[in-house]
Structures are given as structure tokens and as C-alpha cells.
N, C-alpha and C positions, 0 to 999 in steps of 0.2 A: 708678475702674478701668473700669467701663463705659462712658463716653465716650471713656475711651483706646481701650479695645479695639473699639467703632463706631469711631471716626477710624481705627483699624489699618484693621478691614475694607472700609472705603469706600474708602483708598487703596488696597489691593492690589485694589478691585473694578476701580476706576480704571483702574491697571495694567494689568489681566486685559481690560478694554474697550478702549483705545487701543493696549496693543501687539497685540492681536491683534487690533485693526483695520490696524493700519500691516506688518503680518506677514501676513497675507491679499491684501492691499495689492501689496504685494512680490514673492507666491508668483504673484500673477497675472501680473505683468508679465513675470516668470522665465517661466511658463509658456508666452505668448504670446509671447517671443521666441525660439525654433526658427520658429516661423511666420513672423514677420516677416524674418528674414534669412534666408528660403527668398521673401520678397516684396521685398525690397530689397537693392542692390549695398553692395556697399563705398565707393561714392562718396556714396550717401545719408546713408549713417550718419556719414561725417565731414564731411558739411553739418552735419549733428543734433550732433556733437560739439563742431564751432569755434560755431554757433550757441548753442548753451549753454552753452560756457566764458564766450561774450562776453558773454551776457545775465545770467548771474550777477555776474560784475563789475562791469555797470553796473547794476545792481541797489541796487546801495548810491547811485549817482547819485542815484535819486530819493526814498529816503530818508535816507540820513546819518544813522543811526542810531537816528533815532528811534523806532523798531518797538519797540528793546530796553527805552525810556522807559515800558513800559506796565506791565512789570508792576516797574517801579520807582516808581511811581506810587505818593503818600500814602494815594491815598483813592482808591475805584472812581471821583466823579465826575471827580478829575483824569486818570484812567484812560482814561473814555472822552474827552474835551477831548482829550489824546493820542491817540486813535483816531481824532479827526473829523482833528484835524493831520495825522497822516499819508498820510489818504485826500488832504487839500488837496494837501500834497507831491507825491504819484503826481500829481495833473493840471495840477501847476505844471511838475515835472522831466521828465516822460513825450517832450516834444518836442526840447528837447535833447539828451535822451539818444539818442531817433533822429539826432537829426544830427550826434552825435558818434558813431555806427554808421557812419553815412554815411559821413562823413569818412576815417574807420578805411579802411571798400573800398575809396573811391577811390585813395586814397593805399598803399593796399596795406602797412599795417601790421600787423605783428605776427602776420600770415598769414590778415587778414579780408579779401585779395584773392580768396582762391579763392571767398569767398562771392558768389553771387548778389545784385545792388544790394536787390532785394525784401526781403532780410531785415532791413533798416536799419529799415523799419517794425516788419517783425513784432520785432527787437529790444526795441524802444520797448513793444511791446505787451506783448511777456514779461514785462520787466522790471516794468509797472504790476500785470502779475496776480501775478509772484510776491511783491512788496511786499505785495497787498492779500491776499492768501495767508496771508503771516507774520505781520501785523499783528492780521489776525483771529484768527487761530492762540494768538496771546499774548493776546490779550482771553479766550478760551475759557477759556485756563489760570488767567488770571487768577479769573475768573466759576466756574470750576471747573464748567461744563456740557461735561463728558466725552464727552457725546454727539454734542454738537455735533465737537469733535475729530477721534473716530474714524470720524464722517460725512467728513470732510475727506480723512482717510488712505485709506478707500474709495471714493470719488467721483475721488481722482488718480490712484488706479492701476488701476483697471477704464476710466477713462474714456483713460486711456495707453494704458493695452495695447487695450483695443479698437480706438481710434481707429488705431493703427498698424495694426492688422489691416482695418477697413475701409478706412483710405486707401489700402492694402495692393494690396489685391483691384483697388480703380479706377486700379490703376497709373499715381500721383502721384509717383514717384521720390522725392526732395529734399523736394519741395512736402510730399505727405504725412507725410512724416517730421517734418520743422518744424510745419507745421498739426497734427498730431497732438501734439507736446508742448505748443504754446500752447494748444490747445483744451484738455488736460487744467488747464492750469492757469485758466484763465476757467473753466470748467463746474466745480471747486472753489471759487473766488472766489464763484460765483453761489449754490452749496450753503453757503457759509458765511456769505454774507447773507441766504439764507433765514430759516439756522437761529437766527442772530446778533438780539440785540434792535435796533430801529431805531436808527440814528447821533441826534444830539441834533437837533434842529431847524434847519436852517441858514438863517439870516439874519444881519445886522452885526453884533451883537453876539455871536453863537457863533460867526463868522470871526475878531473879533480876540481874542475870551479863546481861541481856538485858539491865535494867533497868539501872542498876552503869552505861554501856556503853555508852546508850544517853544519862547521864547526863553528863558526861565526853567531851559529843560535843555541850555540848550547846552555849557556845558563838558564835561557826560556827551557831548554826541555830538563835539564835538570828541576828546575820548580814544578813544571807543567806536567811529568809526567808521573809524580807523587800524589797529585792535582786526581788526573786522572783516572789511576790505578785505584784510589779511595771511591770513586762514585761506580766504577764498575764493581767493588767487590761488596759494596751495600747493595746490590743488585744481586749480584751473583751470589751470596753467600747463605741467604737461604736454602737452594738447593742442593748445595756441597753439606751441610750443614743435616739435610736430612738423608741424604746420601752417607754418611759415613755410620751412622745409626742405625737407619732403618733398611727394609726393604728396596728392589729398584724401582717396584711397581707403585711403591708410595708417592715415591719422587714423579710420577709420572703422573699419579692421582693435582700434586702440588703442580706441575707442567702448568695442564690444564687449566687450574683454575689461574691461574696467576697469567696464562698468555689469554685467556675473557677478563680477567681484572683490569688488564693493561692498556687492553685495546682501545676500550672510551676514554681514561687518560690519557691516551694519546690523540686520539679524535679531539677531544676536550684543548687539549695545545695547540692544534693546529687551527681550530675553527675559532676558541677562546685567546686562547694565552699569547697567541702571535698578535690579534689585534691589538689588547691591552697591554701587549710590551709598546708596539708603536703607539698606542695612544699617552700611555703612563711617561715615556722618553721624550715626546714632545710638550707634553703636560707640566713634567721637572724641568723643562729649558726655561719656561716662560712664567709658569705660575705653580710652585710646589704645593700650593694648595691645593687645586685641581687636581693636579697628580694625586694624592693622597686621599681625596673624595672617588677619582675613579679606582684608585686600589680597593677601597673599601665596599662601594657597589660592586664591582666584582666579585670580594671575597662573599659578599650577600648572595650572590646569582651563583655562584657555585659550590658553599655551601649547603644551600636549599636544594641544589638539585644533586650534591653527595648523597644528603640525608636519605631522598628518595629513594637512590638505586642502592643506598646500602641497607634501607628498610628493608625493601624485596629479599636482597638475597639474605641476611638474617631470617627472615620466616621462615620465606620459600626456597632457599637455596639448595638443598636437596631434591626438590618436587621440583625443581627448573632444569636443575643438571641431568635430572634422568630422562624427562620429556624431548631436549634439546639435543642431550648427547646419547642416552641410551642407559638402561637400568644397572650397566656394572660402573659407570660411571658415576652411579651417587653422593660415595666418597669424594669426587672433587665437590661434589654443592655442600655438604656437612664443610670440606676446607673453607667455600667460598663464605659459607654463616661464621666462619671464626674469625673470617679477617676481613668481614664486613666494617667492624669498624676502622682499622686500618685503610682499608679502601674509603670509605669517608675522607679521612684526614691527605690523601694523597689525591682527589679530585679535590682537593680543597687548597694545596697547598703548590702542586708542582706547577701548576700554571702560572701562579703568581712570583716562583722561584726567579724568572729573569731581571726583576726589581734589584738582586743584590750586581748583578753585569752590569746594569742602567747607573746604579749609582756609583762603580767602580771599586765594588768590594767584591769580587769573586772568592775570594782569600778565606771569606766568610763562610764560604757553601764548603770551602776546601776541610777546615777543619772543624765544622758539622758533622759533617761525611767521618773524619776520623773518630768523633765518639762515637757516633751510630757501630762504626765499625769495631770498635772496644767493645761496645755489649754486647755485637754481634759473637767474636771471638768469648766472651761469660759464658752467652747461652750456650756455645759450643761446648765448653769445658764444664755444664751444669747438668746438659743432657747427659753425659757420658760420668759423673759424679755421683748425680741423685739417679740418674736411669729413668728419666721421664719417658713416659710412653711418647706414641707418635701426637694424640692431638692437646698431649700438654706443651710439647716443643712447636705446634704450630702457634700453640696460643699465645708462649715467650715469642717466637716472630711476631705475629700479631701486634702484640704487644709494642715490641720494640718499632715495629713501621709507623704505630697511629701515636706515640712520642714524639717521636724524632718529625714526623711530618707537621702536628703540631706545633713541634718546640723551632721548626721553619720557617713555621705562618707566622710564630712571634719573634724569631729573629727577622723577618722580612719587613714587619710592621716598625719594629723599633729602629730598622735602619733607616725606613718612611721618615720616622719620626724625627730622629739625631742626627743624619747627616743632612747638612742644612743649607750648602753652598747647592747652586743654582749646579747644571752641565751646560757647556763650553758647548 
């Protein structure tokens, strides 16, 4: 009974360290942007927009999934063997993936024309530090050094929002915008090698037991990284999406409203959604009925308090945008009323998404993601057919988020409901 109750309190300490490191995290960079888009245009920010939809995507480029092999790992040493492999990945894949940025400009795909040729590097560079970001990030969890973690979460968004603030001041436009988020994520990468135990010794023989060991997981990243590729391009594919259409400065209007949409969803996981996973996982071991009644008050508590903040910005959502951010900013509050109810459906729905991991159906979320992703790919082909202006294509997003986020909430419930064996 005492080491149950130390493991409770070391985890909820855990908790109480890393979310309110990544909630800190968060509040800063919220804070720092009335400043920043009083220091930057609307064409800045949808450099910073198309530039990070693309660098997320190729992100999987350099590793293919194998980030996720670490804390599927037997044993800590094949753990870290997985860690040295994946850092190998980031500086075997790093160069292609710029040159398939490249490629992307010149050729004017999928709206990486408007970008600046210089971002094909900084691409490449993104992509290596957010890889060696996540990688360490799963080691930490793995090692369960929490410290280290919520070092990470505060090291990215003090060193964000600053960085925007001073490249800000030396009015860098574009430049600063983009060097400001790569810089955030190096100067993390670097904080998380500090804090991180040394990589194994690299010579021939810790190259190819690297080597033997991701091949050993390839069928996981074969699955896994199809897995993956799907939920970052439901993310990312709004801003590609109005990028290839429209204006740059539009996409910069959508930035905006969409990095304040995200941020209390995220707040919301951290302070919500992590306890009710642990409560819901302990709840389906012993009594699925329980489980099932806390899914449900939750879905109540966060529901009600969608409604609220999506009432606001439906009215007021232009009279906030401008007070908070500044009078040419209005256009992101007119975005933020369109996809108010979309933002509903997603404080309603993503916190509760850990339910289909708990009950052993990830598989579920997997090919969710790829209808989402099929409409996404319509509305592409529908703006560019019928010629919808810009806030009919936001409304088809819209649209398409508060479905799919709903048709979530009811795949999440029915899996509540139907799968019925107890967890191990």
C-alpha cells in the first residue's frame, strides 16, 4: 500500500512538473504575441505558417518513425541503441529533405512558392531539430527524468516568444519569424543534450548494432509511420491548402488565429486530458463502468466550457482580435468566428482522444485521420474548381474540423461502449 501510494504521488508530482512546465510554456508565448504582431505583418506570419506546416511533414522524412521505437524498446540499452539510430537518421535524411523543400519552391507546389528559396535550408534544419526534440523527449519519458522534460517545455517557449520579440525589435520581417522558431527549437535540442545522459560511444560497432537495431523495428515503422504522416497532415493541411489559393498574408491572418485556437487545447490536455487518461486506464482495469461514467462527466465539463469560449469568439471575435492584437489584425477574429464552432468540437473532443490508446485501438484514430484527410484533399480540389473565395474555404475547414472532431467524440464513445474486455 505504501509503494502504491509513493508511485501515485510521484506521478501526480510528475504531472504537476511537466504540465506546468508546458502551461508556463504556453502562457508565455500567448503573452508575447500581442507584441509580436504589433512587430510583424500578415505576410510574416504566413511565411512562419507555410514554413511550419512543411517542416512538420518532412519531419517524418528524417525519421520514419522511429522516434516512437524508443519507448517501445525491451530494455533501456536497446532504448538508447534506438537513440544513437535516430540521431544517425537526422544526419543521413537532413539533406534530402532540403532538397526535396527545394524542389517543392521551385516547382511551386502545393503553395511552397510563395516561400522564400532560403527556407529550403532552414527546412532541413527544422526538421533535424524537431526530430532530435522528440527523440530526446521519448528517452526522458522513457528514463522517467521529468526534470529534464519540463526543462524542454520551458526552454521552447521562453526561448519562442522571446526570440520573436527580439528579432522583432531588429526588424527581420519573415527572416525573424522563421529564425525565431528554428532557434527555438535548436536551443531546446541543445538543453536537452545537456540535460540528457551522453549518446553511447560512437564507433563501428555502435554504428552497425544501431543499424541491426532499426532494422529489427521496421515493420513497426512501416505501419507507424503512415500512422503518423496522417495526423500531421490533418494539421498541417489547412495552411498548404490556403497557401496555394490565396494570398501569403491570408495564411498569416489563419497563423494567427489557429496558434490562439490551439493554445487552450492544449492547456486543456495538459491540465484535463492527462488526468482523465490516468483516471479512465485505472477505472477500465477494475470497473468499465466507472470508466465510462468518468468519460462522460468529462465530456460534460468540457463541453460546457467549449461552448463558452466558442460563444465569445463567434460574437466578439473580431472586437477581441483587434483590442488584443491590434486593428489590422481583425481578419484573424472574423477567421476565429468561422471556426468557432470547429474549436468547440476540438476542446471537446481531443482530450478525450487517449480512450482509443487505453483500450488498444490506436488503428482507430489512424484511419479517422485518413478520411479527415480525403476531404481535406475535396476541399482542395473544390477551391480550385468552383473558385471559392478565401472565407468560403475557411468555412469548408471549419466545417470539415467540427465533423471529424465530432464524428471522434463518437468513435471514442462507441469504442467506451463495444469493447468490453477489461485491460491487463
Amino acid at each position: 500500500m505504501r509503494l502504491r501510494q509513493k508511485l501515485r504521488g510521484g506521478t501526480f508530482s510528475a504531472m504537476i512538473l511537466t504540465g506546468g512546465a508546458a502551461g508556463v510554456a504556453q502562457l508565455f508565448v500567448l503573452a508575447t504575441t500581442p507584441i509580436a504582431t504589433r512587430l510583424f505583418d500578415g505576410e510574416a506570419f504566413g511565411t512562419l505558417g507555410l514554413f511550419m506546416a512543411f517542416s512538420n511533414i518532412l519531419t517524418i522524412g528524417v525519421h520514419f518513425g522511429l522516434i516512437d521505437t524508443i519507448l517501445a524498446a525491451k530494455d533501456d540499452d536497446e532504448a538508447e541503441t534506438l537513440l544513437l539510430a535516430v540521431f544517425l537518421s537526422i544526419a543521413v535524411m537532413s539533406v534530402p529533405v532540403g532538397a526535396t523543400m527545394f524542389a517543392l519552391i521551385a516547382l511551386d507546389l502545393f503553395g511552397a512558392g510563395a516561400l522564400p528559396i532560403w527556407t529550403a535550408p532552414a527546412t532541413a534544419l527544422q526538421a533535424a531539430c524537431v526530430a532530435a526534440v522528440m527523440a530526446q523527449q521519448m528517452a526522458a519519458i522513457r528514463r522517467r527524468t521529468y526534470r529534464t522534460l519540463a526543462g524542454s517545455h520551458l526552454a521552447l517557449g521562453l526561448s519562442r516568444g522571446g526570440g520573436q520579440i527580439g528579432f522583432g525589435f531588429l526588424g527581420l520581417g519573415s527572416i525573424g519569424l522563421v529564425m525565431s522558431e528554428l532557434g527555438s527549437r535548436l536551443v531546446t535540442a541543445l538543453v536537452l543534450w545537456h540535460l540528457s545522459p551522453p549518446l553511447p560511444k560512437l564507433d563501428r560497432k555502435a554504428l552497425r548494432r544501431a543499424a541491426s537495431t532499426a532494422l529489427g523495428w521496421r515493420r513497426f515503422m512501416v505501419f507507424r509511420t503512415p500512422a503518423t504522416l496522417l495526423g500531421v497532415l490533418k494539421v498541417s493541411f489547412p495552411p498548404l491548402l490556403i497557401g496555394a489559393f490565396f494570398m501569403v498574408d491570408q495564411v498569416g491572418y489563419f497563423t494567427l488565429t489557429t496558434a490562439v485556437l490551439f493554445a487552450p487545447i492544449g492547456l486543456l490536455q495538459k491540465a484535463i486530458g492527462d488526468v482523465f487518461t490516468g483516471n479512465y486506464s485505472a477505472a477500465r482495469r477494475s470497473d468499465p463502468r466507472e470508466a465510462t461514467r468518468i468519460l462522460w462527466r468529462t465530456a460534460a465539463g468540457l463541453g460546457g466550457l467549449g461552448f463558452l469560449m466558442a460563444a465569445a469568439l463567434y460574437w466578439s471575435g473580431p472586437e477581441l482580435f483587434s483590442v488584443v492584437f491590434g486593428a489590422p489584425w481583425r481578419s484573424s477574429g472574423e477567421i476565429a468566428s468561422i471556426l468557432a464552432p470547429a474549436f468547440w468540437a476540438m476542446v471537446l473532443a481531443a482530450p478525450l482522444s487517449p480512450v482509443l490508446n487505453v483500450l488498444r485501438r490506436p488503428d482507430l484514430l489512424m484511419w479517422f485521420n485518413a478520411a479527415a484527410v480525403v476531404v481535406f484533399i475535396f476541399l482542395y480540389w473544390a477551391t480550385g474548381f468552383w473558385r471559392l473565395d478565401f472565407k468560403a474555404t475557411v468555412g469548408g475547414i471549419s466545417t470539415i474540423i467540427l465533423v471529424s472532431n465530432l464524428g471522434l467524440f463518437g468513435l471514442v464513445t462507441l469504442a467506451d461502449r463495444f469493447i468490453h474486455e477489461r485491460m491487463d
